[in-house]
SETORMI-324745 format. One record per residue (C-alpha): residue number from 1; residue in three letters; x, y, z. Coordinates in pm, whole numbers. Example, Ala and Ser with C-alpha at 12.3 -4.5 7.8 and 13.67 -1.06 7.14 Angstrom:
BEGIN
- i:aa:u:v:w
- 1:ALA:1230:-450:780
- 2:SER:1367:-106:714
REM end
This chain:
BEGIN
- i:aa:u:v:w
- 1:UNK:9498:10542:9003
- 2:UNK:9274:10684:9255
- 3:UNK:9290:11072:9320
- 4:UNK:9161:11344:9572
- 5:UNK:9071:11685:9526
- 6:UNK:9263:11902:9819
- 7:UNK:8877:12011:9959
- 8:UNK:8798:11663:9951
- 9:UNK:9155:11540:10164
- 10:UNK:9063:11858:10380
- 11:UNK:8747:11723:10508
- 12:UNK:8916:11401:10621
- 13:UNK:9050:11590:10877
- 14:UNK:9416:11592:11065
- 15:UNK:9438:11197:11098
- 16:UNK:9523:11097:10746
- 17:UNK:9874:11050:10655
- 18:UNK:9982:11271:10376
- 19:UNK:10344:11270:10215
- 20:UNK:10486:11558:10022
- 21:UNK:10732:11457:9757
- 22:UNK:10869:11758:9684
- 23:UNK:11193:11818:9687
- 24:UNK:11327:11897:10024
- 25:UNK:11431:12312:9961
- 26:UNK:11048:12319:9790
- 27:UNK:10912:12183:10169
- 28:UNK:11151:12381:10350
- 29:UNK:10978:12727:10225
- 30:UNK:10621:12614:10255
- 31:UNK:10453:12258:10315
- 32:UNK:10104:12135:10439
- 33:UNK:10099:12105:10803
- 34:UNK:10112:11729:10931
- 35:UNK:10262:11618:10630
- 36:UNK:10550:11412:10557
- 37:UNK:10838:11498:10307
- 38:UNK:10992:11199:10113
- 39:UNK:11154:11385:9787
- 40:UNK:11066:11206:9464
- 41:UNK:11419:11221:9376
- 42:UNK:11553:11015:9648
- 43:UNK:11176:10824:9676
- 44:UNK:11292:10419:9566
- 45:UNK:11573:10437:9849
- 46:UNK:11314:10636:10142
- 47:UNK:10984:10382:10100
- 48:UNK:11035:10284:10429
- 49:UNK:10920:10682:10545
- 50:UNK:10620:10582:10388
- 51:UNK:10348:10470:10631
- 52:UNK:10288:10123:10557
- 53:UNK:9939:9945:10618
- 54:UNK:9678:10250:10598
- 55:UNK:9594:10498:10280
- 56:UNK:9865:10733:10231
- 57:UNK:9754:11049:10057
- 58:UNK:10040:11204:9824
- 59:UNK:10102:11552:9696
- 60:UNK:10369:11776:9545
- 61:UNK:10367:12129:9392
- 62:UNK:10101:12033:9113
- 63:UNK:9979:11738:9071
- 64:UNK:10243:11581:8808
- 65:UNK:10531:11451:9060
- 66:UNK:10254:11303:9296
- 67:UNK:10131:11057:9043
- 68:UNK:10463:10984:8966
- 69:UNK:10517:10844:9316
- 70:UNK:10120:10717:9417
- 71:UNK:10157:10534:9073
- 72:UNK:10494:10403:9210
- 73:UNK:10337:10331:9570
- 74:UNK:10017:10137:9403
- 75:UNK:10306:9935:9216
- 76:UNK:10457:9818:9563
- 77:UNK:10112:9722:9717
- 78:UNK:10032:10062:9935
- 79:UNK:9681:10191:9922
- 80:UNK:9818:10558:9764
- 81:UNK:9620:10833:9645
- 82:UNK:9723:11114:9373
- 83:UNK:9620:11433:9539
- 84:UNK:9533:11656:9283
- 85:UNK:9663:11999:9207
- 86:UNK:9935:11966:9519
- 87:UNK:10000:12240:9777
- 88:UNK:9892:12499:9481
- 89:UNK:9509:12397:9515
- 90:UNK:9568:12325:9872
- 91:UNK:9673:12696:9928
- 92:UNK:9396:12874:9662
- 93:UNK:9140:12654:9813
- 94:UNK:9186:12808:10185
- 95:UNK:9384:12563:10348
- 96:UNK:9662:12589:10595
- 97:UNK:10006:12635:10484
- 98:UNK:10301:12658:10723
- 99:UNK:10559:12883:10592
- 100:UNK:10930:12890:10677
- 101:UNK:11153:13270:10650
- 102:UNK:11458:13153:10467
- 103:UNK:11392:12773:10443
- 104:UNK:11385:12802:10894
REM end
């Protein structure tokens, strides 16, 4: 499985597509700006929010749920990569994080 570090996905710049799999309460508080949210729980039945046809980047809190899902992704023929340590790394590296009051 191929991974990312966050400095690494960083330096790609805003064009990539990135998917958060968090669940959706998780993403409510505090996500990655530009990314999209596709909750592992409910991931088999919402592969069609996953940009088809170009590399899809994939995080969650950590690391562990991510691989879950790029491993899943790789399965059904999408060019995914792990990105590793999640929104955790992404936020103690530096990196933008939009943050919600109460989930709004």
């Amino acid at each position: 499985m191929k991974s990312i570090s966050v400095d690494d996905l960083a330096a790609l710049g805003p064009g990539v597509s990135i998917i958060d799999v968090r669940e959706e309460d998780e993403y409510a508080e505090a996500s990655v700006p530009g990314t999209r949210n596709v909750p592992l729980s409910r991931f088999q039945q919402s592969m069609g929010d996953v940009p088809a046809g170009k590399t899809v980047y994939v995080m969650c809190a950590s690391g562990g749920r991510s691989s879950r899902a790029t491993a899943h992704l790789v399965a059904e023929g999408y060019d995914a990569v792990n990105v590793m340590g999640g929104i955790t790394e992404w936020y103690r590296n530096g990196h933008p994080v939009t943050y919600r009051a109460n989930g709004n």
